[in-house]
C-alpha positions in Angstrom: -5.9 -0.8 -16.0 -3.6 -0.2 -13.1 -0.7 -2.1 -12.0 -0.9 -0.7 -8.3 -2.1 -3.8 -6.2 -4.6 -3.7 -3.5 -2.8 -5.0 -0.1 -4.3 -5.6 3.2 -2.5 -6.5 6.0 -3.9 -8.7 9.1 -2.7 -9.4 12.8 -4.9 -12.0 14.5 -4.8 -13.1 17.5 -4.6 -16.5 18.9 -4.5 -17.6 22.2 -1.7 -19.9 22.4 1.9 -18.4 23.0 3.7 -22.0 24.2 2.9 -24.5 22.3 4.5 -23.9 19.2 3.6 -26.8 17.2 0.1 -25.3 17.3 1.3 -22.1 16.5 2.7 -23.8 13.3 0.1 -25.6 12.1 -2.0 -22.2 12.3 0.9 -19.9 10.5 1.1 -23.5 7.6 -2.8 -22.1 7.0 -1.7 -18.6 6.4 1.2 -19.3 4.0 -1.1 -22.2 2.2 -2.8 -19.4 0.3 -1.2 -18.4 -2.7 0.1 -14.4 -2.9 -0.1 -14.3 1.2 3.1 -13.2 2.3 3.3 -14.7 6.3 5.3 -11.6 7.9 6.1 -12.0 11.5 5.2 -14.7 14.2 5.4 -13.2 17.6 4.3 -16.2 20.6 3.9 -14.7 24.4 4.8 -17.4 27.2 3.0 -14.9 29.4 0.2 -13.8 27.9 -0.4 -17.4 26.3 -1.3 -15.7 23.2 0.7 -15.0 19.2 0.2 -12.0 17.2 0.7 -13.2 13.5 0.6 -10.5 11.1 0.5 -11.4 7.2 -0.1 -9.0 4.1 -1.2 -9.6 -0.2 -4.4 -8.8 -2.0 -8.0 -8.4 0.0 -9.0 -11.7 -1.3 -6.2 -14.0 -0.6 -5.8 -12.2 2.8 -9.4 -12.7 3.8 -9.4 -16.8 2.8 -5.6 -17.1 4.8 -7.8 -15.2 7.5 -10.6 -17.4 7.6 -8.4 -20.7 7.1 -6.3 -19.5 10.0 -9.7 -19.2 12.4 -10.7 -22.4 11.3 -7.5 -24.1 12.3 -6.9 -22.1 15.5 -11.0 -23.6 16.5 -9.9 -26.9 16.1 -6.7 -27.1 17.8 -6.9 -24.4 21.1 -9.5 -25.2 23.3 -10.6 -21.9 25.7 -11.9 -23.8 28.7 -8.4 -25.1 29.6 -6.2 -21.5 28.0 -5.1 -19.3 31.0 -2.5 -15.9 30.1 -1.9 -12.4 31.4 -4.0 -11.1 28.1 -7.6 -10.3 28.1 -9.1 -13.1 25.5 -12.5 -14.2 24.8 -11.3 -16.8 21.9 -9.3 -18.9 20.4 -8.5 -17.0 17.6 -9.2 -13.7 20.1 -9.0 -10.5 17.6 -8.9 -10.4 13.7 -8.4 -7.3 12.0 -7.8 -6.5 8.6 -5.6 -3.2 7.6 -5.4 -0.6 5.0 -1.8 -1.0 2.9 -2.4 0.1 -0.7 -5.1 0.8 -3.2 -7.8 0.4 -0.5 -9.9 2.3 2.0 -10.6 1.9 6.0 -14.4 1.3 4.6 -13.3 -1.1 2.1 -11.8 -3.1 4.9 -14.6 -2.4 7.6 -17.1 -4.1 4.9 -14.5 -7.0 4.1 -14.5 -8.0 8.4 -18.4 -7.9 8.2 -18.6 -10.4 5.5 -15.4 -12.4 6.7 -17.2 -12.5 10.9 -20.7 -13.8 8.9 -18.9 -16.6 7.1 -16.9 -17.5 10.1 -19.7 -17.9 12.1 -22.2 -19.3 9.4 -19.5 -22.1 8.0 -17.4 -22.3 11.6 -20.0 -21.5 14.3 -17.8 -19.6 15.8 -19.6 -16.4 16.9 -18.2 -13.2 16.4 -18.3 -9.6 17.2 -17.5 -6.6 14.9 -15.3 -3.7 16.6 -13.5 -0.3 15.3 -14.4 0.6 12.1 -16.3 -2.6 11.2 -18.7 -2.3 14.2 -22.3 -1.8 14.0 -23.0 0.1 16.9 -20.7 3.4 18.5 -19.7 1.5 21.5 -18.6 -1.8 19.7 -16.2 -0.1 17.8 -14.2 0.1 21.4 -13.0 -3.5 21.5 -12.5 -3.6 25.2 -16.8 -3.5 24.9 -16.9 -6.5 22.5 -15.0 -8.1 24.8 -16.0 -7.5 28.1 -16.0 -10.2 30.7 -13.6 -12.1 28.9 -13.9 -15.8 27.9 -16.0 -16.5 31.4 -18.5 -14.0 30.6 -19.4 -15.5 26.6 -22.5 -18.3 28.4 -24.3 -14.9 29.8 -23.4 -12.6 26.7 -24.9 -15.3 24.3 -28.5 -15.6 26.0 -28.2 -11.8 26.7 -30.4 -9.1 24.8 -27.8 -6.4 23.7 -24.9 -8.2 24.8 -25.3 -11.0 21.9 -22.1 -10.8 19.0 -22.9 -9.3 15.6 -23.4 -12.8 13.9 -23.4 -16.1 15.1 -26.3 -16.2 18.4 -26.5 -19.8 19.4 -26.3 -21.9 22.7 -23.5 -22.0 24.5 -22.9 -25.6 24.1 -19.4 -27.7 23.6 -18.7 -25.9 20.5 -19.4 -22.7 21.7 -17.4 -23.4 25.2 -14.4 -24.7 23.0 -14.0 -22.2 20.5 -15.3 -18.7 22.4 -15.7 -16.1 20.7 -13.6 -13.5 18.1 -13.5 -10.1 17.5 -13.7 -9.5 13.8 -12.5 -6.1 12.8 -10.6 -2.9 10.8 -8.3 -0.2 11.9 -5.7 2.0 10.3 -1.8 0.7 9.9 -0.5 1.4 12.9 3.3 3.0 12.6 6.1 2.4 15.2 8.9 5.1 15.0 11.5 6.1 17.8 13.2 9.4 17.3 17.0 9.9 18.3 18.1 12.4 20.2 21.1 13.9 21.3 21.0 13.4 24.9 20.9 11.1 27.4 18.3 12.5 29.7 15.1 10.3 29.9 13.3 13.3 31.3 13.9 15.6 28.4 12.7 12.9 26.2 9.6 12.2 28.7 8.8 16.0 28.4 8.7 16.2 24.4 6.8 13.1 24.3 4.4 14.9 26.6 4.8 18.0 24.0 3.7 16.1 21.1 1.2 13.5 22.0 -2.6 13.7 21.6 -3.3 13.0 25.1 -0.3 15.6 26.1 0.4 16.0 30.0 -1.3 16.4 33.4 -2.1 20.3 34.6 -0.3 21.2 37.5 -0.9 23.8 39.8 2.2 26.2 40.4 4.9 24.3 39.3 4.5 21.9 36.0 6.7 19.1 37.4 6.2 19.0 41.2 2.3 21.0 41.5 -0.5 19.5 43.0 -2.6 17.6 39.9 -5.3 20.2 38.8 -8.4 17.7 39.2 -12.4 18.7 37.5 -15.6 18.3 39.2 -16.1 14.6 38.9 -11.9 14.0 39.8 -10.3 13.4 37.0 -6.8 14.7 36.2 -7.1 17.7 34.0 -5.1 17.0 30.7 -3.2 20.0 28.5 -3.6 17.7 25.0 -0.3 17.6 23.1 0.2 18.9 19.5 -0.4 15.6 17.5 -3.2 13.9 16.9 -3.8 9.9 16.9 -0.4 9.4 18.6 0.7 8.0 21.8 4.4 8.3 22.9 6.6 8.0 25.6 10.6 9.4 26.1 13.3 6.4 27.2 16.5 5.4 27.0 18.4 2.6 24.9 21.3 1.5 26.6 22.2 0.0 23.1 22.4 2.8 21.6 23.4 5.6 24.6 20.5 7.7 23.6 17.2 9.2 24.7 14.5 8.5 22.2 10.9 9.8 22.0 9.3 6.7 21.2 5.9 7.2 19.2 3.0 4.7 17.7 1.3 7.1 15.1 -2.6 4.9 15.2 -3.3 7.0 12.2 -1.3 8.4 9.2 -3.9 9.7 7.5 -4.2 12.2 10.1 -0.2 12.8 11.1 1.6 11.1 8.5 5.0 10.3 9.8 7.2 13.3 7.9 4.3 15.9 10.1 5.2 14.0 13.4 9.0 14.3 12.4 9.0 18.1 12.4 6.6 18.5 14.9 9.0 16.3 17.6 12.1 18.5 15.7 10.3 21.9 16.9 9.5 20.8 20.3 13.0 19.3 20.9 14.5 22.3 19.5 12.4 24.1 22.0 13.8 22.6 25.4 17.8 23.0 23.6 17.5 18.8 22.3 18.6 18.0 18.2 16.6 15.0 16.7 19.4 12.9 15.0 17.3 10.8 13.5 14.4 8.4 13.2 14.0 4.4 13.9 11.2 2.7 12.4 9.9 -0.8 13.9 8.4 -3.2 12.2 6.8 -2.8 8.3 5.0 0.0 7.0 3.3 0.8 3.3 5.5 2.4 0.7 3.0 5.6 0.8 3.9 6.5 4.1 8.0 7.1 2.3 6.7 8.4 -0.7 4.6 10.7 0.8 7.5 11.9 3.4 9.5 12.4 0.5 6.9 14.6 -1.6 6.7 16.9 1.4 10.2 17.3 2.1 11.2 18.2 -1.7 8.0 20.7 -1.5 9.7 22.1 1.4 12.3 22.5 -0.6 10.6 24.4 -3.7 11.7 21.3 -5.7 9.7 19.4 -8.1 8.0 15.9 -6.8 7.3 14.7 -10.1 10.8 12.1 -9.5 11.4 8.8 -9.7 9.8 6.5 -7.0 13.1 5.5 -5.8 14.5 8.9 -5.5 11.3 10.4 -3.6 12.2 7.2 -1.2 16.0 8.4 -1.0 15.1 11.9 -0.2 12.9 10.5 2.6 15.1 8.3 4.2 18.1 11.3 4.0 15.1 14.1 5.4 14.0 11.8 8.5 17.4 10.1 9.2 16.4 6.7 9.0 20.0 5.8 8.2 21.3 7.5 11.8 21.8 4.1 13.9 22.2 1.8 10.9 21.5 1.1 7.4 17.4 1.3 6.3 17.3 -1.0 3.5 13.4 -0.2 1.6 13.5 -3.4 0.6 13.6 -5.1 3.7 11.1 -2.3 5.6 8.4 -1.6 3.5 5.5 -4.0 2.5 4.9 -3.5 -1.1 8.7 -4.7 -2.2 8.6 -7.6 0.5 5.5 -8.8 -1.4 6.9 -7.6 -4.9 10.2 -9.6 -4.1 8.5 -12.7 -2.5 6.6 -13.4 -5.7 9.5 -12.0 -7.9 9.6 -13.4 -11.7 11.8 -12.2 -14.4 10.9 -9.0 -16.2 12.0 -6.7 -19.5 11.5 -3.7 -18.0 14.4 -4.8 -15.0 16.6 -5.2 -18.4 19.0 -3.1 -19.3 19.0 -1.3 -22.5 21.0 -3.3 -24.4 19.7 -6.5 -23.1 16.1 -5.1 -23.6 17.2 -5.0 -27.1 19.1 -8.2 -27.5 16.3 -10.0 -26.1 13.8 -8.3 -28.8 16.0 -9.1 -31.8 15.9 -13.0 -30.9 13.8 -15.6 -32.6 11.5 -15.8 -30.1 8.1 -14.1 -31.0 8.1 -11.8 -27.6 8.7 -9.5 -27.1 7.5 -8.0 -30.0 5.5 -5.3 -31.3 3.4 -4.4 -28.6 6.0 -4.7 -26.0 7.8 -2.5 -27.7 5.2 0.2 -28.2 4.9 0.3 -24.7 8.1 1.4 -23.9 8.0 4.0 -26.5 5.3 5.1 -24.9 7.1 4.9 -21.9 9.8 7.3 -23.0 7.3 10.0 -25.0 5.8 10.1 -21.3 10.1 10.5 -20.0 11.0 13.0 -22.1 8.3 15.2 -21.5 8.5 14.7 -17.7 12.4 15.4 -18.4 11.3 19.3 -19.7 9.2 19.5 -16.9 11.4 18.7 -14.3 14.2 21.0 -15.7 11.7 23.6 -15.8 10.6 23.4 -12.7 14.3 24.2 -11.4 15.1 26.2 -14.1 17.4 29.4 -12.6 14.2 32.7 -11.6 11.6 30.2 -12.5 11.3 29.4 -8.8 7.8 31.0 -9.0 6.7 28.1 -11.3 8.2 24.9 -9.7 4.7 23.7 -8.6 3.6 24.2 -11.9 5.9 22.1 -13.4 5.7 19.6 -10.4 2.0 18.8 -11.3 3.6 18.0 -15.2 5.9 15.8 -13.9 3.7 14.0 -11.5 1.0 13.2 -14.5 4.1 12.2 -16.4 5.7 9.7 -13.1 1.8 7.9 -13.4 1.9 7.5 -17.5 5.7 6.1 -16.8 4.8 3.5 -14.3 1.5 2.1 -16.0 3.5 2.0 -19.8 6.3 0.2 -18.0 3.9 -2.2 -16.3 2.6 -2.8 -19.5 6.0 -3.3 -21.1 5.3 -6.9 -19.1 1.8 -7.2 -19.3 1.8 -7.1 -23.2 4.3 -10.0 -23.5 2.3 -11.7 -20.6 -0.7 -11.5 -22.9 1.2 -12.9 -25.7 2.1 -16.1 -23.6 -1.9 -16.3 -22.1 -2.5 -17.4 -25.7 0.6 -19.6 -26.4 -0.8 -21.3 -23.2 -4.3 -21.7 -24.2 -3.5 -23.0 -27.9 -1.4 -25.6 -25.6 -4.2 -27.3 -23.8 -5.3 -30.8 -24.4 -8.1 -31.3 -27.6 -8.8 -34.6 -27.0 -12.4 -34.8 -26.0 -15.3 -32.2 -27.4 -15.4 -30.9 -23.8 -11.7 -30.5 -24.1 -11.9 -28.8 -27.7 -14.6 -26.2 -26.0 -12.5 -25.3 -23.2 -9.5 -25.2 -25.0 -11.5 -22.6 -27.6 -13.2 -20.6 -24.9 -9.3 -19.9 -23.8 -8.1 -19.1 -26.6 -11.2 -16.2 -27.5 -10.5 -15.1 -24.0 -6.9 -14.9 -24.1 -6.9 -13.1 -27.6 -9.8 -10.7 -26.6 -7.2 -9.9 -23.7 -4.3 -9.8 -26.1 -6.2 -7.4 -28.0 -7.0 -4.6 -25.0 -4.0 -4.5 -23.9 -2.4 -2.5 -26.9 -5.8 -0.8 -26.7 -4.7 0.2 -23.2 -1.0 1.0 -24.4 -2.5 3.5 -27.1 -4.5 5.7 -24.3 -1.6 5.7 -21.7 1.3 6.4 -24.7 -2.0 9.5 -25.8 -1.8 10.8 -22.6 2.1 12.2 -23.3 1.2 14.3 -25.7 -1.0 16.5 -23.0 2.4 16.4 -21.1 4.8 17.2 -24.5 2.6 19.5 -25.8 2.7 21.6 -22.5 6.4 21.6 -22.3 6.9 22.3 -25.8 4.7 25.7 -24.9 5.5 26.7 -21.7 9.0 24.7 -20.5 11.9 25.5 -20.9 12.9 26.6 -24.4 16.5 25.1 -23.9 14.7 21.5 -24.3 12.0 22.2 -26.6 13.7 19.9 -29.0 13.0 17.1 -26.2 9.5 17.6 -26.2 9.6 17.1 -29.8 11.0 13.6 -29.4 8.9 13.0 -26.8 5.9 13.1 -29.4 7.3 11.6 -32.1 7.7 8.6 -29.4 4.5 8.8 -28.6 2.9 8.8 -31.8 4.9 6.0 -32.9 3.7 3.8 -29.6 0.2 4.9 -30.3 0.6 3.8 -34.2 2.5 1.0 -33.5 -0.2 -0.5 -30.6 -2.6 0.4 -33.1 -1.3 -2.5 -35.2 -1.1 -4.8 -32.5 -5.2 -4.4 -31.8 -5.8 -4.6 -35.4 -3.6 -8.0 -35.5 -5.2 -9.8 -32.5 -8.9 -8.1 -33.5 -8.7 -10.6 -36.4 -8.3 -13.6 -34.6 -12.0 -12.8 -32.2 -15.5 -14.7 -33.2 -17.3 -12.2 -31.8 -16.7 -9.8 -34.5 -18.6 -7.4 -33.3 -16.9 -6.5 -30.7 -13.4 -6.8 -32.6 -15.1 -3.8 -35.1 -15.8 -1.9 -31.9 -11.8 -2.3 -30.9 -10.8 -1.4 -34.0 -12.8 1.1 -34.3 -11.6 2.6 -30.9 -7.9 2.2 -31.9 -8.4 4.0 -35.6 -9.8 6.8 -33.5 -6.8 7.2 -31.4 -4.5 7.0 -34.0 -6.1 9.8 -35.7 -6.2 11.7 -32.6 -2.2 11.1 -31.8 -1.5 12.0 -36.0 -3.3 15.6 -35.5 -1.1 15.8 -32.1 2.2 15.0 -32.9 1.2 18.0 -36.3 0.9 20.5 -33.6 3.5 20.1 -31.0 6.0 20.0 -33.9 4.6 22.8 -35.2 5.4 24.9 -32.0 8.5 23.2 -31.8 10.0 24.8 -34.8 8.8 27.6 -34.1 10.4 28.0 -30.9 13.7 26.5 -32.0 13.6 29.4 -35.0 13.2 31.9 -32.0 16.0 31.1 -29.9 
């Protein structure tokens, strides 16, 4: 169990960008799904089109997506829609985007079912494009969608040309709605880097350094030459030093600076700490200082955490931190503070979600009012709840020794060693702390199912199904607190060997902790085992806990074996 959500983003498109009270009534569909968080509305007078781009879980995301299409058919009609923007449909492009916890592929098969069920249960036809398409050249979009709206009466009665799902005759329905491009990319990042000067040209030229498509050969001189041209005509290209990034150098006259302004169209490629150093060396190169970086718009709280692993690496420092101080080290490392303050919580998608759907938690308590809240009448938090968070500081304490280790004065040597420690110990934090929560929220599950109405037999048989399903849940939850709290003693036991013999004392605690989460779990699946009809299954819990109690007895034996022994050899 894992309390890392799966987010997906999406940015459809729809072609209306002036009438905003259709625009509304679409963006009403999006945020009418619950744990879809609507992000950003952006109508063009122009191009006659809005890019709305929303984010939650795959499932949620998907319905708001479909809900959205559906709404969009009913209310833009295509034969009268004229823009600047190529479109072939009212709602023209749909793609659905990697955040957290999922994969490009996952995505790619999510569009593919999403364009079958728009065009089985809409009739709107649709075409599949990047990584969702079918076929090489339909993952090129401008191929889905060539000829535009006028071209959709030939495409549909045309071998080869026809869209992935959704054939039919191009009749009222067809002429109405047009077509949509149903599809999955990578997150795309925006970021401008600062620079200290004001010449567009300098910026121009490391833009030209750094981007995949890099600059035009020239003969003789490599601003004014003649264009070096190949057989068939075309400009030869010297390709720049990143790939999957396009950028450009300008000025911002609101700032006074040059910036080398960059769309990174894949971080798993260049993630955005690589394309921060690279642009540093080649401005360094031509006698320019980045000052610092600008990100636009939102971005996944990976593409931070990840910036802020590489820099403290850089650093022969130990990664196995906090997540909020891997995020600090980040923001400090690219100078994303330069022009002004870079709040996390207002940039990155994860806490936006996390804060729109905020509800009150223990493990945002402080200690003392984690403890004054245990020692009330009220039943939870109780037992379990509390295990957790033992477990939850067995797991701290050990990370503590590794961490100390890892910078421990002519250790330098062994800092990754200890990092990869620390890191296991950062995971077991974060899932026992989670289910700090979770193991009060299973207590309530029951309080709510023993509430429902017993009136009628059918209402006696719900009401009882509930109750074995909230309690079965009740019961694998401390199940799940007694592996994660186990898993500190790998961690403890470790420390107490090979860390730093200064805090072997802390390992010690740090298994004693553990032992007494796993122990004290234990009783909490033994507890809410009793109350299950299917006693088979609550023998096979039990059963499973006993085992892991034994397991964490012969454990916490050894490490404290080896911790007296070191402490009688200092």
């Amino acid at each position: 169990m894992s309390n890392f959500k799966r987010i997906i983003e999406c940015v459809p498109n729809f072609s209306e960008g002036r009438d905003l009270s259709i625009i509304k009534q679409i963006t009403n569909e999006v945020e009418s799904v619950d744990g879809v968080r609507l992000l950003d509305v952006d109508p063009g007078e122009a191009t006659n089109r809005t890019v709305v781009t929303f984010v939650g879980e795959p499932e949620a995301v998907v319905e708001a997506a479909f809900r959205s299409v559906k709404k969009a058919g009913e209310l833009i009609d295509m034969r009268k829609h004229h823009g600047a923007h190529p479109r072939m449909g009212a709602t023209d492009v749909l793609p659905l985007i990697p955040v957290a916890g999922v994969t490009l592929e996952e995505c790619a098969e999510m569009a593919r079912k999403l364009a079958k069920r728009i065009a089985d249960e809409l009739e709107i036809p649709c075409y599949c494009y990047e990584a969702a398409a079918y076929t090489k050249e339909r993952s090129n979009l401008a191929v889905c969608r060539e000829g535009e709206y006028e071209a959709i009466a030939e495409k549909l009665s045309t071998e080869g040309k026809q869209p992935d799902f959704g054939t039919r005759p191009f009749d009222e329905r067809a002429a109405r709605t047009g077509c949509t491009a149903v599809g999955a990319r990578d997150f795309l990042i925006a970021v401008n880097y600062n620079l200290n000067t004001t010449s567009t040209r300098r910026a121009n030229a490391i833009a030209f350094d750094v981007r995949e498509k890099g600059r035009p050969v020239r003969e003789g001189n490599p601003i004014t030459g003649k264009l070096k041209k190949d057989e068939n005509g075309k400009t030869i290209m010297q390709p720049g030093t990143l790939k999957s990034t396009k950028a450009i150098g300008w000025f911002i006259d609101e700032y006074k600076i040059a910036q080398v302004s960059m769309n990174i169209t894949n971080i798993n490629v260049t993630p955005l700490h690589k394309a921060f150093d690279e642009v540093c060396r080649c401005a360094n190169n031509r006698g320019v200082r980045v000052t610092g970086t600008e990100i636009v718009g939102l971005i996944p709280k990976r593409v931070l955490v990840e910036a802020g692993r590489y820099f403290l690496e850089k650093q022969n420092r130990s990664t196995g931190i906090p997540e909020e101080d891997l995020l600090m080290i980040a923001i400090k490392s690219l100078g994303l503070e330069d022009l002004k303050e870079f709040n996390p919580r207002e940039k990155v998608i994860e806490y936006l979600l996390e804060d729109a759907n905020k509800k009150p938690l223990l493990a945002d308590l402080t200690v003392k009012d984690f403890a004054l809240e245990t020692s009330r009448e009220s039943p939870a938090p109780g037992g379990g709840t509390i295990s957790a968070y033992m477990g939850a500081l067995g797991a701290a304490l050990g990370t503590m020794v590794a961490n100390l280790s890892s910078h421990k004065a002519g250790w330098d040597d062994r800092c990754h060693e200890f990092a990869v420690w620390a890191d296991k110990g950062q995971t077991l934090i974060s899932e026992l702390m989670h289910l700090v929560d979770e193991d009060t929220e299973a207590f309530n599950r029951i309080m709510a199912a023993f509430g429902m109405p017993k009136k009628t037999d059918e209402d006696k048989a719900a009401r009882s199904e509930a109750i074995q399903a909230a309690t079965l849940y009740a019961t694998q939850i401390p199940l799940q607190t007694m592996k994660a709290s186990f898993g500190a003693f790998e961690i403890c036991k470790a420390m107490a060997e090979e860390g730093n013999p200064n805090s072997v004392s802390d390992a010690g605690v740090g298994a004693l902790a553990a032992r007494a989460a796993v122990i004290g779990a234990g009783l909490n699946v033994k507890i809410n085992a009793a109350s299950l009809k299917d006693k088979e299954k609550a023998e096979a819990l039990v059963a499973e806990a006993e085992q892991i109690v034994a397991k964490a007895n012969a454990e916490e034996k050894i490490i404290m074996s080896i911790v007296e022994k070191v402490i009688s050899n200092l």
